[in-house]
C-alpha positions as CSV (number, residue, x, y, z in Angstrom):
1,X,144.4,157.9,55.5
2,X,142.7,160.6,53.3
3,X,139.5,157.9,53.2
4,X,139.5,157.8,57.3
5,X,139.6,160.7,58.0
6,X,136.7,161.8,55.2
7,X,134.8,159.1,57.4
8,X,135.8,160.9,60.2
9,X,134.4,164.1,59.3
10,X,131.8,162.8,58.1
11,X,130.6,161.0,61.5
12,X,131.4,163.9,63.3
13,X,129.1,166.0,61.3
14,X,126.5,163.9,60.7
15,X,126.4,163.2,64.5
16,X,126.4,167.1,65.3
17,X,123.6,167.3,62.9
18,X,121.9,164.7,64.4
19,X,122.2,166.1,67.9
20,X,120.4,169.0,67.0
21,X,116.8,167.5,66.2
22,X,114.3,168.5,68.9
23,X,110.9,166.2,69.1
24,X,107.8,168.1,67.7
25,X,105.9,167.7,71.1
26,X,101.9,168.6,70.7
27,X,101.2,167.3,74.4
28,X,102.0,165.4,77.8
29,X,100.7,163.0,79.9
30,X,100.1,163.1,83.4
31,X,98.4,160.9,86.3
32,X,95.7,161.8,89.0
33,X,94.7,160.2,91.8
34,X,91.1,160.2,91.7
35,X,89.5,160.2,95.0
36,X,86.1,159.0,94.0
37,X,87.4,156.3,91.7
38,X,89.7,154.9,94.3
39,X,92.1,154.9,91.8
40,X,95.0,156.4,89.4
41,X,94.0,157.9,86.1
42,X,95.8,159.1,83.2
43,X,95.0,161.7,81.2
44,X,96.4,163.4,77.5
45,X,96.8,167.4,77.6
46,X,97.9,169.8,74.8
47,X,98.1,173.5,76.0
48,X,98.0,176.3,73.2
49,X,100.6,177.4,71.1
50,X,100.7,180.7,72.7
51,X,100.3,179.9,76.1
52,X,104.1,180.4,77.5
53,X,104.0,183.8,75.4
54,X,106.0,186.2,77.7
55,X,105.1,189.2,74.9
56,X,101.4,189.6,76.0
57,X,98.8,189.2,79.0
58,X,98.7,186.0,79.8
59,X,95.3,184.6,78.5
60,X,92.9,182.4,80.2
61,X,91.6,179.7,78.1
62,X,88.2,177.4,77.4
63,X,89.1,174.0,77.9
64,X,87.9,170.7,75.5
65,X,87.6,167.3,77.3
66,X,87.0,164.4,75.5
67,X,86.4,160.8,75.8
68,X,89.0,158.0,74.5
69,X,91.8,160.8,74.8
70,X,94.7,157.9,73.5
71,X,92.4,157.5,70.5
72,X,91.1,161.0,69.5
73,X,94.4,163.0,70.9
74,X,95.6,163.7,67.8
75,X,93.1,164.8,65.7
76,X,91.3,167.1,68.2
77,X,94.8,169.1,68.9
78,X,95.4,169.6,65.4
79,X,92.0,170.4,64.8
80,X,92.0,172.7,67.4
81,X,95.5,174.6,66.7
82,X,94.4,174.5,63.0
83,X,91.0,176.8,63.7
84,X,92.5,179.1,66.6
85,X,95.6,179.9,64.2
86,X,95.7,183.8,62.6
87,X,93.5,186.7,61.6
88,X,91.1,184.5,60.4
89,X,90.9,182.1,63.3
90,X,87.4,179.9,63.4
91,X,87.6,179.2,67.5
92,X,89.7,180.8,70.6
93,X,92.9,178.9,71.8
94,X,91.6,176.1,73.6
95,X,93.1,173.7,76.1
96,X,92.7,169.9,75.0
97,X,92.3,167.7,77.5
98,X,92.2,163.6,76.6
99,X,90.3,161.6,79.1
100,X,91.5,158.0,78.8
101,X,89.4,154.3,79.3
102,X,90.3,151.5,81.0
103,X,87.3,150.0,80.3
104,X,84.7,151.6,78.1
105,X,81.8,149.8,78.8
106,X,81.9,150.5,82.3
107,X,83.1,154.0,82.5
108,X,80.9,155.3,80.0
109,X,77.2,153.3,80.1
110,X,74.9,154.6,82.4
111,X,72.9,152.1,83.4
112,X,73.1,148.3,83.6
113,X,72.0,146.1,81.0
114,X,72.1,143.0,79.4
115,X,73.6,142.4,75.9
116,X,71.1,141.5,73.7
117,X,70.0,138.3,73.0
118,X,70.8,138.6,69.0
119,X,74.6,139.8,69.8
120,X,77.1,137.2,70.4
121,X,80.2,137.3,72.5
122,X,79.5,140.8,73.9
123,X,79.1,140.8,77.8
124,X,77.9,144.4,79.3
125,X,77.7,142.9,82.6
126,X,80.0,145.2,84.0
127,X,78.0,148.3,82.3
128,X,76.8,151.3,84.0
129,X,79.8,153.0,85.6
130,X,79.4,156.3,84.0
131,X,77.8,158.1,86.5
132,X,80.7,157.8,89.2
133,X,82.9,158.8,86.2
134,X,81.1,161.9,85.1
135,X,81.5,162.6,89.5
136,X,85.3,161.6,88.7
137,X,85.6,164.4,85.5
138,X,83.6,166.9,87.4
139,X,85.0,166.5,90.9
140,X,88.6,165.2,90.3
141,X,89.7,166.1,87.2
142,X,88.6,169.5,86.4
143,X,89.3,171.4,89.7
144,X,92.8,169.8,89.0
145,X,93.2,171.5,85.4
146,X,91.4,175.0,86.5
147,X,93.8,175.0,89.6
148,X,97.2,173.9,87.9
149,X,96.2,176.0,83.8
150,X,94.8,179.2,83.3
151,X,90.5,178.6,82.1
152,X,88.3,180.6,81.8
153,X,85.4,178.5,82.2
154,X,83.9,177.8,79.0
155,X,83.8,174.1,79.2
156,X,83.3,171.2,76.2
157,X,82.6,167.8,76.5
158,X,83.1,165.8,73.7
159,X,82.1,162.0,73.0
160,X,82.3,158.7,70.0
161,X,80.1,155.8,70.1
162,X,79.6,155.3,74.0
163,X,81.4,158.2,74.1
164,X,78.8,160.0,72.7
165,X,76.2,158.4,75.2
166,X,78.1,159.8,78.0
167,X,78.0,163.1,76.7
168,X,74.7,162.9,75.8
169,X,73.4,161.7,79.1
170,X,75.6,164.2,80.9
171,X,73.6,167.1,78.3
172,X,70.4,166.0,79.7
173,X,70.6,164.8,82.9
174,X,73.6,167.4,84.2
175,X,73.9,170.2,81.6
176,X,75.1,172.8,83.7
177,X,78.5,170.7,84.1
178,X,79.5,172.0,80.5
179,X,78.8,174.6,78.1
180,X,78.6,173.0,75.1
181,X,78.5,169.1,73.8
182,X,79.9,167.2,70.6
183,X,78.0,164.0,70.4
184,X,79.5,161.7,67.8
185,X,77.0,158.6,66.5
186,X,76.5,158.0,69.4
187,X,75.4,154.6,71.2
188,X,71.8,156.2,72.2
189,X,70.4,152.6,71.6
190,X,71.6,152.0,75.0
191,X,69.1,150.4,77.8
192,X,66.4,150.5,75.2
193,X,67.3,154.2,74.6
194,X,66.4,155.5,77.9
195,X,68.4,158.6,77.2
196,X,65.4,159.6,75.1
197,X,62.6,158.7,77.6
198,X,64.6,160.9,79.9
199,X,64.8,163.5,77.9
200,X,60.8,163.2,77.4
201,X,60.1,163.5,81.1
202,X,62.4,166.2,81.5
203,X,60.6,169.0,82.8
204,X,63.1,172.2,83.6
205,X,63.3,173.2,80.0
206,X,65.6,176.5,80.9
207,X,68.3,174.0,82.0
208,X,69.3,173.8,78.1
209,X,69.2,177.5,77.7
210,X,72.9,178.6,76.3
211,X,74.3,175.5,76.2
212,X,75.2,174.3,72.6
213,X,74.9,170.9,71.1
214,X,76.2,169.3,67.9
215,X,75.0,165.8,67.0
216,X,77.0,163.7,64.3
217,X,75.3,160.5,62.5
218,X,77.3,158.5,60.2
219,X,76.4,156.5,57.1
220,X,77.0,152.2,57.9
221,X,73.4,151.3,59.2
222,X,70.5,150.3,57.4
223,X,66.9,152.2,58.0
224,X,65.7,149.7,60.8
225,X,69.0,149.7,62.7
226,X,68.2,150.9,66.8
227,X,71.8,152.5,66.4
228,X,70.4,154.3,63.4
229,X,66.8,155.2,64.6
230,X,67.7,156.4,68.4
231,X,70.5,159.0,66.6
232,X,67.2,159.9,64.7
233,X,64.7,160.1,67.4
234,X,67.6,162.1,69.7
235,X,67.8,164.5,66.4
236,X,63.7,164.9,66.0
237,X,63.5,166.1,69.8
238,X,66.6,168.1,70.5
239,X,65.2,169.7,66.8
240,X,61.9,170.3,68.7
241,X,64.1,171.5,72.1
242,X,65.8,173.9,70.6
243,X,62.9,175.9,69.2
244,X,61.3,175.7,73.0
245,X,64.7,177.2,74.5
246,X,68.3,178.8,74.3
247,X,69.7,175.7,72.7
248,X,72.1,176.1,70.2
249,X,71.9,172.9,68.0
250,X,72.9,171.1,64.8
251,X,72.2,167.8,63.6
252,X,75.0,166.6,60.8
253,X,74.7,163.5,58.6
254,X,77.9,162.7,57.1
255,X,77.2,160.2,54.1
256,X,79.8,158.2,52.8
257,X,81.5,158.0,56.4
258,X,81.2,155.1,59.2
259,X,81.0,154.9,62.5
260,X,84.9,154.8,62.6
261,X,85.7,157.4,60.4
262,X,82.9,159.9,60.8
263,X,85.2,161.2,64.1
264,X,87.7,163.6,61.8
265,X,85.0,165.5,59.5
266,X,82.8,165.5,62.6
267,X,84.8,167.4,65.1
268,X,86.1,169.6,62.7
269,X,82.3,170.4,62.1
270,X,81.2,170.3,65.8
271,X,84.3,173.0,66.8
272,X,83.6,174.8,64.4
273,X,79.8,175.2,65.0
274,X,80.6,175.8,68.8
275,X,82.3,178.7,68.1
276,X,80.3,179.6,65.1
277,X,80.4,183.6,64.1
278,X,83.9,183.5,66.0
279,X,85.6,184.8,62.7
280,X,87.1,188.4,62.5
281,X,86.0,189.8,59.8
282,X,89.3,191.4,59.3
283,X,89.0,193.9,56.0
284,X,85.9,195.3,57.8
285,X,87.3,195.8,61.1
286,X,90.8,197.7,59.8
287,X,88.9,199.8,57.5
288,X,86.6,200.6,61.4
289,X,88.3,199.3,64.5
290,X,85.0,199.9,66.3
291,X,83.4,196.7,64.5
292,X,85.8,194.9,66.7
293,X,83.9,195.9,69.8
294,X,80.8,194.9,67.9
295,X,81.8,191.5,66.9
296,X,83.1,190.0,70.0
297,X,80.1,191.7,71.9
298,X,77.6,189.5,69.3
299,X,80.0,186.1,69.6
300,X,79.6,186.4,73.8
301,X,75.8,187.0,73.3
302,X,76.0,183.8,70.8
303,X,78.0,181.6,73.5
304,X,76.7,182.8,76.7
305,X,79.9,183.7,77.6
306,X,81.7,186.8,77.9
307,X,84.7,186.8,74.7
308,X,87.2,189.3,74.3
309,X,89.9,189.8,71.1
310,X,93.2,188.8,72.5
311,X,95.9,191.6,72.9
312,X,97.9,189.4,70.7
313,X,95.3,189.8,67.9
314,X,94.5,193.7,68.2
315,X,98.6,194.1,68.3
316,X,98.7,192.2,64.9
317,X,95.8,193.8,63.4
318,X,97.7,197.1,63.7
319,X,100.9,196.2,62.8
320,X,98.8,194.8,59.2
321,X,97.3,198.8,59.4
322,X,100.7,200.3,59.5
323,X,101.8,198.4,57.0
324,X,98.8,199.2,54.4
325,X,99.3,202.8,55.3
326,X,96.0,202.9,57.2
327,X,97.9,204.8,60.3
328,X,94.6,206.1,62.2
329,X,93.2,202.9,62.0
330,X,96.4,201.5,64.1
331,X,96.2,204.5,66.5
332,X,92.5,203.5,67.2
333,X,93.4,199.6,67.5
334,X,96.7,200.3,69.7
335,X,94.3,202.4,72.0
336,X,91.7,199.6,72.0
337,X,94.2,197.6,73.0
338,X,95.1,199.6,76.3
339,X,91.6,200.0,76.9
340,X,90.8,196.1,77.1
341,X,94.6,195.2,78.8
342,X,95.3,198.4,81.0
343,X,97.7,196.8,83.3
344,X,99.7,195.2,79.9
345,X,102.9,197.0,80.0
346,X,103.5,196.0,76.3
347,X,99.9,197.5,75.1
348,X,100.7,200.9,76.9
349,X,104.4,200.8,75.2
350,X,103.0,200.1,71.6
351,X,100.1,202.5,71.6
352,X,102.6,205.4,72.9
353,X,105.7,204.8,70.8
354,X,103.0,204.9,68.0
355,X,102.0,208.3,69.1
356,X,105.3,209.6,69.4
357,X,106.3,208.9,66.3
């Protein structure tokens, strides 16, 4: 008897404990009818960690879009939530959004072409269905996200392999639909790289001023590859671009890596250089709360694009001030904060509390 009911207990506490795991969810899934592709598509989104915060004003947030989203979901959120956490974060809170393929030749080729003759048991003839995709992304898909999430409008478009061809064709042929591009080895052999002879012809240089590229090349090709030389040829004249305009570019060789596994280092790299200079320099700025004003003024003018501290993060630079003993310092930072948020509730509470005490 003593053995049953041991069991007993045992199964009732092992199934209580059980019944209290909750899954560690870092996205969802949804589907949208897309009226220019005829057709249902599915799409991968991770919102930031703070985004349901009730504490502070609600923030409005750049958004990340990237090709394969299946494939690359994982890696890019945790990339992402890694930088944009703490003091110290590398990049603002960014929504993630995972664009998936049905069929990757087609949705993300521009043109038509024939496999060539040297390459067996490959058949492009269904190629060149990018362009009505990129209408699909630009007319379908991102009025849905900036209608249904909060964004601000800072927009990234980030692409592997064809992949990377679609985001470098949308770069030079339709820059203004995005701020800022991670191309990753990409397929710029295409169509006897015609990306390049239209970026030759291009005329309307100011089109590519503030807009930020980053261009990944991994190491598995020999010197004569086309794969290898058009990544090469893209690099000599977006080099030669950048010193004719606005452009923000880097060109990254990552030896040792392939064209599979280049992806991780690479948009680790291409985040971070997107949002270079983003860094609080947080000793400096609690020893003088005015170089916070300063910094976020010199990463706007970096991006283009107007940034501002979060409440969240002037909130939690004080509290760090109060408890160093640097009390003006906090004063001045709980001030900022009603200055920047003056309808936030919680930022007029904190800053007078403070005084009162």
């Amino acid at each position: 008897m003593k053995t049953k009911i041991s069991f007993l207990l045992f199964f009732v506490f092992t199934s209580f404990a059980f019944s209290q795991d909750e899954p560690i969810t870092i996205g969802h899934k949804f589907h949208l009818e897309s009226k220019v592709l005829g057709e249902d598509r599915e799409v991968w989104i991770s919102l930031p960690n703070n985004y349901n915060d009730s504490i502070y004003t609600k923030e409005n947030y750049s958004v990340c879009y990237f090709f394969d989203g299946d494939a690359h979901f994982e890696n890019m959120v945790a990339q992402s939530n890694r930088l944009s956490s703490g003091l110290y974060a590398s990049m603002p809170n960014t929504i993630m959004v995972g664009i998936l393929q049905k069929d990757r030749t087609h949705e993300l080729t521009p043109t038509n072409m024939k496999a060539p003759a040297d390459w067996k048991r490959v058949d492009f003839s269904k190629s060149g269905g990018y362009p009505d995709f990129l209408n699909f992304i630009q007319n379908d898909l991102k009025p849905y996200i900036n209608k249904k999430y909060r964004t601000n409008g800072y927009e990234i478009l980030v692409g592997h392999s064809f992949g990377g061809l679609a985001t470098t064709y949308t770069f030079i042929n339709h820059p203004e639909y995005f701020d800022a591009y991670i191309a990753l080895d990409p397929s710029i052999w295409w169509d006897d790289a015609l990306l390049l002879k239209q970026l030759d012809t291009t005329s309307n240089l100011e089109k590519f001023n503030h807009k930020t590229f980053f261009l990944a090349k991994a190491d598995d090709v020999g010197s004569g590859d086309r794969h290898h030389e058009a990544i090469l040829a893209l690099n000599t004249k977006l080099d030669s671009l950048q010193t004719k305009t606005n452009l923000r570019y880097q060109f990254s060789f990552y030896e040792g890596e392939d064209h599979g596994t280049v992806v991780i280092p690479a948009e680790y790299d291409g985040l971070r250089f997107i949002f270079k200079g983003y860094q609080l320099p947080v000793k400096a700025v609690m020893k003088n709360p005015n170089l916070l004003n300063d910094h976020f003024e010199e990463v706007s003018k970096n991006l283009g694009f107007t940034v501002l501290p979060s409440e969240a993060l002037i909130d939690k630079l004080a509290k760090v001030c109060v408890r160093q003993g640097s009390l003006n310092q906090a004063k001045t930072l709980l001030y900022k904060n009603t200055i920047y948020y003056p309808n936030s509730q919680h930022a007029a509470k904190r800053y007078k509390d403070f005084k009162s005490k």
